[in-house]
C-alpha positions as CSV (number, residue, x, y, z in Angstrom):
1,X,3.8,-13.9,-139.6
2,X,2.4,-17.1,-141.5
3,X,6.2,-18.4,-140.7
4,X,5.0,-18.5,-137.1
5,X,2.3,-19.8,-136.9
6,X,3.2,-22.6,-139.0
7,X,6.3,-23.0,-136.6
8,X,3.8,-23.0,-134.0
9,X,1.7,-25.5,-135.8
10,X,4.6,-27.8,-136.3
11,X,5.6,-27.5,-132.3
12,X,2.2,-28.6,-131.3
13,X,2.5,-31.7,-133.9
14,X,5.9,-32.9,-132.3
15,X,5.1,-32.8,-128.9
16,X,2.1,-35.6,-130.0
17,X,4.8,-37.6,-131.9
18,X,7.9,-37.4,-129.4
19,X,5.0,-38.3,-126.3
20,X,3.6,-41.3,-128.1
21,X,0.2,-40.0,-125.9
22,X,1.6,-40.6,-122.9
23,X,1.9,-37.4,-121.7
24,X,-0.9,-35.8,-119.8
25,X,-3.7,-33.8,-121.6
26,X,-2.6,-30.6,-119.2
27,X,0.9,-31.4,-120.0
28,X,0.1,-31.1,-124.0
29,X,-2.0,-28.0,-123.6
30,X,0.7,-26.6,-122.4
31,X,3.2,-26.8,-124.4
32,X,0.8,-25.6,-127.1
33,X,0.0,-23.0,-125.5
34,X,3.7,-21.7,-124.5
35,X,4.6,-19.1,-127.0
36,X,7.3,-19.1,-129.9
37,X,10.6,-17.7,-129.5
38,X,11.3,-14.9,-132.1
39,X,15.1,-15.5,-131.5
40,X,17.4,-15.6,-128.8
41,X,16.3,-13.5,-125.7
42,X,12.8,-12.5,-127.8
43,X,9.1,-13.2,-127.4
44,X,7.0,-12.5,-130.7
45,X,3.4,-11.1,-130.2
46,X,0.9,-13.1,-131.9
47,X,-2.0,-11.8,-133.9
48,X,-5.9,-12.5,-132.7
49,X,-5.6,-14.7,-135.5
50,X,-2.4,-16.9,-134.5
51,X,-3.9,-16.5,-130.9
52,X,-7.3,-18.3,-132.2
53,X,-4.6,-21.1,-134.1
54,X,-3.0,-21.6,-131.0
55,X,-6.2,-22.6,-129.2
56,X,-7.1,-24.2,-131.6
57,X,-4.4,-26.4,-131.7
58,X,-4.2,-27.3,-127.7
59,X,-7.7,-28.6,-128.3
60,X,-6.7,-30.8,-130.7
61,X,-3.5,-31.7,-128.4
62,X,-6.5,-32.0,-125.5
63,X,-8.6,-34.3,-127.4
64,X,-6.1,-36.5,-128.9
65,X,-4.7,-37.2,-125.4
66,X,-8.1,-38.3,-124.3
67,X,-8.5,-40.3,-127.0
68,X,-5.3,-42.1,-126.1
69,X,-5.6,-42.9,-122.9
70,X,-9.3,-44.6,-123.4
71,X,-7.8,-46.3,-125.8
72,X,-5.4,-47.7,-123.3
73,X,-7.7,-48.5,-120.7
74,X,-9.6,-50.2,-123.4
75,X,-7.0,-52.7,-123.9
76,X,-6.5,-53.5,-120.3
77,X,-10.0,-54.8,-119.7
78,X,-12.6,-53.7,-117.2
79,X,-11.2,-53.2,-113.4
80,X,-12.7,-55.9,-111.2
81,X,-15.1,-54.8,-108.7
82,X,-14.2,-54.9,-104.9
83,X,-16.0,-57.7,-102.5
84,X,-18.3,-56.3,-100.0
85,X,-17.1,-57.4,-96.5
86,X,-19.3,-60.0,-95.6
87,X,-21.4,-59.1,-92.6
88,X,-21.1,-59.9,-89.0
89,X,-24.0,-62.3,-87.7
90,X,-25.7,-61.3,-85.3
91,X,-25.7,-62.7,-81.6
92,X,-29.1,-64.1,-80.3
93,X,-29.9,-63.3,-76.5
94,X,-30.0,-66.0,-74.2
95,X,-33.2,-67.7,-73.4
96,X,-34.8,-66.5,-69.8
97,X,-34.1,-69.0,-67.8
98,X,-37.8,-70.2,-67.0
99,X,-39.0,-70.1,-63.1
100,X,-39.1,-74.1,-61.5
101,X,-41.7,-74.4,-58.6
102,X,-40.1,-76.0,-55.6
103,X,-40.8,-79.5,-55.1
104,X,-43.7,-80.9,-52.8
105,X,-42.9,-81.4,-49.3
106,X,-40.1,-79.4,-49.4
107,X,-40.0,-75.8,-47.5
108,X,-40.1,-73.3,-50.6
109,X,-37.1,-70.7,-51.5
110,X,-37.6,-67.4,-50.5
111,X,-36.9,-65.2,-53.7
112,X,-36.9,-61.3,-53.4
113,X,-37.0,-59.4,-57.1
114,X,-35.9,-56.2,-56.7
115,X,-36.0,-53.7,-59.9
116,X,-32.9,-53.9,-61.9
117,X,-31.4,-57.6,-61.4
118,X,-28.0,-58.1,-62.9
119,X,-28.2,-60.9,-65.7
120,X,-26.7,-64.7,-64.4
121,X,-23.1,-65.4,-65.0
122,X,-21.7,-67.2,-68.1
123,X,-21.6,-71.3,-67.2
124,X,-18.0,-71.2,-68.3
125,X,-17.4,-69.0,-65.7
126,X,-16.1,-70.5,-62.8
127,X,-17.2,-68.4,-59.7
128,X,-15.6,-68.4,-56.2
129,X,-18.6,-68.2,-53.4
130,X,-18.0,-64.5,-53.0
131,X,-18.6,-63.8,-56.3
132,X,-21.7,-65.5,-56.8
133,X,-23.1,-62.8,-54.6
134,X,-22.4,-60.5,-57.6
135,X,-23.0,-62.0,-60.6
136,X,-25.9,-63.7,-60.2
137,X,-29.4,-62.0,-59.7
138,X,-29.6,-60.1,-56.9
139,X,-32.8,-61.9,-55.8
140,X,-30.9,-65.7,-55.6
141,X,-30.1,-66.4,-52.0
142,X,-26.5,-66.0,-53.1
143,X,-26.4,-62.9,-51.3
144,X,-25.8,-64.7,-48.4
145,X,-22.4,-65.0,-48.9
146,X,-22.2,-60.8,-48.3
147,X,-21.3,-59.9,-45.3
148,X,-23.8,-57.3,-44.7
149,X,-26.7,-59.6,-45.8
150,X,-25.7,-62.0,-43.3
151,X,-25.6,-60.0,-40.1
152,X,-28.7,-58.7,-40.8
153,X,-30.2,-62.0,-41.0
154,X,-28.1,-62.7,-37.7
155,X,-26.1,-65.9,-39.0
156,X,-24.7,-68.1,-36.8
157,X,-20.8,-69.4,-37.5
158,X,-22.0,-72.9,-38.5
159,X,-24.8,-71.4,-40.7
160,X,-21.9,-69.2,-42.5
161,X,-19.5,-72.2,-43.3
162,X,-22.4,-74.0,-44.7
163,X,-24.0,-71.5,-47.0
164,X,-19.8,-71.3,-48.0
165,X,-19.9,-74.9,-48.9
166,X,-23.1,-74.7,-51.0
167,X,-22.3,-72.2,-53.1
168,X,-18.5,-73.4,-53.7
169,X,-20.6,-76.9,-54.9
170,X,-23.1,-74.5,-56.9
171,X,-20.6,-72.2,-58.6
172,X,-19.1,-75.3,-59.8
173,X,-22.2,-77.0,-60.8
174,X,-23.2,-73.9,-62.8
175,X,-19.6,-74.1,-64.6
176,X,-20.9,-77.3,-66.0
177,X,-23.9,-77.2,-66.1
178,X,-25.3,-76.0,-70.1
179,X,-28.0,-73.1,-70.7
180,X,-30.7,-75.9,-70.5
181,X,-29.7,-77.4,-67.0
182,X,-29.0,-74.0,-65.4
183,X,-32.6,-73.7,-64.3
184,X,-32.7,-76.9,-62.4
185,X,-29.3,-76.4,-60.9
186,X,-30.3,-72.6,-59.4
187,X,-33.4,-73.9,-58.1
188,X,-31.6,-77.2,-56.6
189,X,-29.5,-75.3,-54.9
190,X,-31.9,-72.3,-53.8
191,X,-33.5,-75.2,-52.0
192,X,-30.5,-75.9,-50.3
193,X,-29.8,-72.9,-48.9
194,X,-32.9,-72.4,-47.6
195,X,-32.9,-75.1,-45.8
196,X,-29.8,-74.0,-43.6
197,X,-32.0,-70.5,-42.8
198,X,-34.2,-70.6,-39.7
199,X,-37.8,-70.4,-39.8
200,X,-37.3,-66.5,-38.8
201,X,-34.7,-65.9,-41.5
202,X,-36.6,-66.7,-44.2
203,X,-39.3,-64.5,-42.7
204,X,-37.3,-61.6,-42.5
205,X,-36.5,-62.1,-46.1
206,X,-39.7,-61.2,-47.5
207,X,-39.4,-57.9,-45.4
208,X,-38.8,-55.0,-47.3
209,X,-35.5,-53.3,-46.4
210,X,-35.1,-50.9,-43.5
211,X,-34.6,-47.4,-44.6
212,X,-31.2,-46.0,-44.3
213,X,-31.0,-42.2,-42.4
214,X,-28.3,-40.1,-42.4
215,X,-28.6,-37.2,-39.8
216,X,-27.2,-33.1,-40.6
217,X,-28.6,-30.8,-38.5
218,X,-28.0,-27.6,-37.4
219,X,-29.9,-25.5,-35.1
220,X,-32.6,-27.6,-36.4
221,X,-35.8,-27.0,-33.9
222,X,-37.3,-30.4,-32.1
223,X,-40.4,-30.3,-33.9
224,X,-39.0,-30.3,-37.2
225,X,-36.8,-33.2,-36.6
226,X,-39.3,-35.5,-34.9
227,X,-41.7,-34.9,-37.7
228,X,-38.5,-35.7,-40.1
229,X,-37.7,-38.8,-38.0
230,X,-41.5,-40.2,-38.1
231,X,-42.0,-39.7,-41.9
232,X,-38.8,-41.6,-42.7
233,X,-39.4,-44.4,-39.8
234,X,-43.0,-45.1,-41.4
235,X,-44.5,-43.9,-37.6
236,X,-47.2,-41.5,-36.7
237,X,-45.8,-39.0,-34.4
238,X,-48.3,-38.1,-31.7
239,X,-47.2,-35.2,-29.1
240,X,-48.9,-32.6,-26.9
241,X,-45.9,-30.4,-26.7
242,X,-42.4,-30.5,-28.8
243,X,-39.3,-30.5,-26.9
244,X,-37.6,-27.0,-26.1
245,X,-34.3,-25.7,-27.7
246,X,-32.5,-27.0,-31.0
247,X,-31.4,-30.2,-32.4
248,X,-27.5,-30.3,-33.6
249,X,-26.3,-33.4,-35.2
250,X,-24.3,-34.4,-37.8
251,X,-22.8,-37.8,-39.4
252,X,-21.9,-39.4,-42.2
253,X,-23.0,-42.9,-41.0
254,X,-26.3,-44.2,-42.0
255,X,-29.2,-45.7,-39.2
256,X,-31.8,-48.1,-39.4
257,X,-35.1,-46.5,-37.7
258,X,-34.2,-48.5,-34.2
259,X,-30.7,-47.0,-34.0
260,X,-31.5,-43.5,-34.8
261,X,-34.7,-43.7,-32.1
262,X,-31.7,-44.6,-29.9
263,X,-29.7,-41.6,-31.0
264,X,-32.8,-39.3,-30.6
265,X,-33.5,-40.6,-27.0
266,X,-30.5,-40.7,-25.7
267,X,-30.1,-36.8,-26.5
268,X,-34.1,-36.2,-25.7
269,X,-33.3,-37.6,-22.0
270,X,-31.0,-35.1,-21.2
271,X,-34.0,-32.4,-21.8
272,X,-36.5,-35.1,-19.5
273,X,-38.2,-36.2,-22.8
274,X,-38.6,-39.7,-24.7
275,X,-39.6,-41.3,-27.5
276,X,-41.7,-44.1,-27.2
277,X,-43.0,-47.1,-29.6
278,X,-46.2,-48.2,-29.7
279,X,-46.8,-50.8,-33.0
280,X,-47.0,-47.7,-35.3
281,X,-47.6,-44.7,-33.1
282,X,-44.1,-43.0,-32.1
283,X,-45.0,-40.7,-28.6
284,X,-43.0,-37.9,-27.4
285,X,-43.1,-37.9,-23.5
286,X,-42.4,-35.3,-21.0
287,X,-40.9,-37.5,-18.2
288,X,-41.8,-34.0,-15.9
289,X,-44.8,-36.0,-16.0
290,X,-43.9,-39.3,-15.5
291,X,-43.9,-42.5,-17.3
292,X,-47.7,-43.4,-18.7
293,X,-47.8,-46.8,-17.1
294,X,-50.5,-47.9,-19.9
295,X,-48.4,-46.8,-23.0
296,X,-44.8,-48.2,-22.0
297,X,-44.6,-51.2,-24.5
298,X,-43.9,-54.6,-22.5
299,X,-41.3,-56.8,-23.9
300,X,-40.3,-60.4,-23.1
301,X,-36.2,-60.9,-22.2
302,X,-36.0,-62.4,-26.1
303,X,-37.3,-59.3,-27.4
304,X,-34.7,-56.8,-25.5
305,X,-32.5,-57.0,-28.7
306,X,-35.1,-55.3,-30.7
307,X,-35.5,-52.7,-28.6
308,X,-32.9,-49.1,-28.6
309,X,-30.7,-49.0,-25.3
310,X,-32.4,-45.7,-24.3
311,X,-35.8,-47.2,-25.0
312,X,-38.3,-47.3,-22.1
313,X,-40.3,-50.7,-21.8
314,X,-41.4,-53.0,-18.8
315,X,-39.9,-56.8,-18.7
316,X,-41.3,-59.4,-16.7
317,X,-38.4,-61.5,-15.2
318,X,-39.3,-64.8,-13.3
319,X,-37.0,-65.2,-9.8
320,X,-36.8,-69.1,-10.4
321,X,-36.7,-69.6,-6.7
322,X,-35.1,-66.5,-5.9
323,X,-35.8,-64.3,-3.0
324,X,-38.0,-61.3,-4.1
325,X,-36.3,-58.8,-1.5
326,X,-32.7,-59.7,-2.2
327,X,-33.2,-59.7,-6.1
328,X,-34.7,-56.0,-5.4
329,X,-32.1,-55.2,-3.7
330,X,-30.0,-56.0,-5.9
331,X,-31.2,-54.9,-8.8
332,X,-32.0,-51.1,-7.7
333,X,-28.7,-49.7,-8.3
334,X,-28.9,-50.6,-11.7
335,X,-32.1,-48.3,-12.7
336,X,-32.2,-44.9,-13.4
337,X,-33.8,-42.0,-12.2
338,X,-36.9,-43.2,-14.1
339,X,-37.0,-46.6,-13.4
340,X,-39.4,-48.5,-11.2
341,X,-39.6,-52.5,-10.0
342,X,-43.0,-54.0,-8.9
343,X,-42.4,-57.5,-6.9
344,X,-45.0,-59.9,-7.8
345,X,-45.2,-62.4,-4.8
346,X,-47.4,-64.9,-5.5
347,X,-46.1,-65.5,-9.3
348,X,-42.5,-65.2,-7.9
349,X,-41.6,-62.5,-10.6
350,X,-40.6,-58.9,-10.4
351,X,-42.1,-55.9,-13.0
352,X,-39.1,-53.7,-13.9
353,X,-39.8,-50.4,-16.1
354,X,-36.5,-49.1,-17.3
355,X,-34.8,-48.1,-20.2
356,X,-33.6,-51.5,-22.3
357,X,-30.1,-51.2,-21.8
358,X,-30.9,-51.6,-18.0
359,X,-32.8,-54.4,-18.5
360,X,-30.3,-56.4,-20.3
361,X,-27.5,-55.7,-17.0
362,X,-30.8,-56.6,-14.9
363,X,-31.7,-59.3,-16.7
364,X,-28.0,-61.0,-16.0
365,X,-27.6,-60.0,-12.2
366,X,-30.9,-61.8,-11.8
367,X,-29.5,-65.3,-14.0
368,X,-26.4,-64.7,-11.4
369,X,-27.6,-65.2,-8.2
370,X,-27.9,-68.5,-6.9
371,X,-31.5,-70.0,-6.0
372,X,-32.6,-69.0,-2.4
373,X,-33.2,-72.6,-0.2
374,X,-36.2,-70.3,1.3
375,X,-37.4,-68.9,-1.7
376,X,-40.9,-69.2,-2.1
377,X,-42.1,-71.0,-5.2
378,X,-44.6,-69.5,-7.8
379,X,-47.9,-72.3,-7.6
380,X,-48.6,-74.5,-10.5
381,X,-52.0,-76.4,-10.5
382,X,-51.4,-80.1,-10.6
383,X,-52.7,-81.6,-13.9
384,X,-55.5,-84.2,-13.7
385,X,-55.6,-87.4,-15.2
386,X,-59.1,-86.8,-17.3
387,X,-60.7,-90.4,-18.8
């Protein structure tokens, strides 16, 4: 028995001479640990006390190859440490691009700030006149260029190529302008393009927006839907009594207040109702009754277009040395079964109440007939020469 475990002993020894230590320590451990052959096709069974040698022995074997390798890593010198990446600098934010006060004697831009203002475009940017309207803030006069902001402000063709032409000159001023000119170039420009707006359009920009409705009803009774219509419109709805029956609509377009008073009337006459306007008061009358002659808003020929087509008003229109009983009889086929005419002799004018889309086809019979030679002629006092 002392035979093998000196064999063993001598097994262990060889391996550590035949690796030279560069074998692994799990590789040495184990082939201490592998068991002696007893001859060919035999395994001997060690004693507790061979078993302990053995152990023994492959902790040596362990040691010894962790010995060796420090030993190695010794000689080849500390690893060098890695470089931390260098770090990314960070970006400032542009400056706000400080607010310039128009200059004296000069009509002031009209700037609207609504919440949530896209940022100005890069001055490398070179921007086509359409999409200034985009990039820049939402509150620059830019927005002329959409098409949508300019029929609401009712622009005429020559007031559309100019506002073109400006901001074509702008965008490319921007492109060279730096961070520290872009200031004077916006407001230089703003100036500009107020100056091609009438007096009225730049009043209307300082309006807030029209709300947009959208009508889907169903069944929907009158009462409900005119209180609806008045809470949306800004109005106060006064009424005795509400129409009778339902309301059915429904339409994926949106109106402004004016149009959908026009939708509502024009399905209201069919029941003898209508809706009239009154500065903030929106009435519900039952024509069974007639027309209130006090409450029927009266409009000049200019202010037709603000007005729904199935909107009752009264319009003054001057005969301009017409005849007073041709132009009425003329112009009586053209109103409806609520509409009245009042000639007004001495002042050479006629009173017409009708809906407005009769007043506009009255309004151009009138401007087509010729002057009467006979006419009589509204009196004007003769001015006096005062010293």
């Amino acid at each position: 028995m002392a035979t093998v475990v000196v064999r063993y002993a001598l097994r262990v020894l060889l391996v550590l001479i035949l690796g030279g230590g560069c074998l692994s320590g799990r590789a040495l451990a184990q082939a201490a640990a592998s068991p002696a052959t007893a001859g060919p096709g035999r395994t001997a069974k060690a004693t507790p006390a061979e078993a302990a040698a053995a152990k023994a022995a492959a902790r040596a074997a362990r040691i010894a190859a962790a010995q060796e390798a420090a030993a190695k890593r010794a000689a080849l010198g500390p690893r060098p440490a890695l470089a931390a990446p260098a770090a990314v600098p960070a970006v400032a934010a542009p400056a706000a691009t400080p607010a310039v006060a128009a200059p004296a004697g000069k009509t002031p831009s009209v700037i609207i700030a609504p919440p949530g203002a896209s940022p100005m475009a890069s001055p490398g940017l070179a921007l086509d006149p359409g999409a200034a309207a985009t990039t820049e803030n939402e509150s620059s006069l830019a927005r002329l260029a959409q098409p949508a902001f300019a029929e609401q402000l009712k622009l005429t063709d020559a007031q559309r190529v100019k506002i073109t032409a400006i901001l074509t000159e702008r965008a490319q001023s921007l492109a060279k302008a730096g961070l520290a000119g872009r200031a004077k170039v916006v407001d230089e420009y703003e100036q500009k393009l107020s100056d091609v707006l009438t007096a009225e359009q730049r009043a209307t920009l300082v309006k807030p927006p029209e709300p947009r409705l959208r009508f889907n009803f169903r069944f929907q009774r009158w009462i409900d839907v005119l209180e609806w219509f008045a809470k949306e419109a800004d109005l106060s709805l006064v009424l005795d009594s509400p129409p009778p029956g339902t309301f059915n609509y429904s339409d994926t377009r949106e109106y402004t207040p004016l149009e959908a008073i026009d939708l509502l009337n024009g399905v209201l006459l069919t029941k003898g109702f209508t809706l009239l306007r009154r500065e903030r008061m929106l009435l519900v009358i039952n024509l069974a009754d007639g027309l209130p002659e006090g409450l029927i808003p009266r409009v000049t020929v200019e202010e037709l277009d603000k007005r729904g087509k199935f909107e009752f008003v009264s319009v003054l229109f001057p005969l301009v040395g017409r005849n007073t009983t041709e132009v009425i009889t003329e112009i009586k086929p053209l109103l409806g079964p609520y509409g009245k005419v009042t000639p007004l002799p001495v002042s050479a004018q006629i009173l017409v109440t009708d809906t407005a889309g009769v007043m506009r086809a009255v309004g151009a019979v009138i401007q087509s007939m010729p002057p009467s030679p006979n006419a009589p002629v509204a009196p004007y006092e003769v001015p006096q020469l005062v010293v």
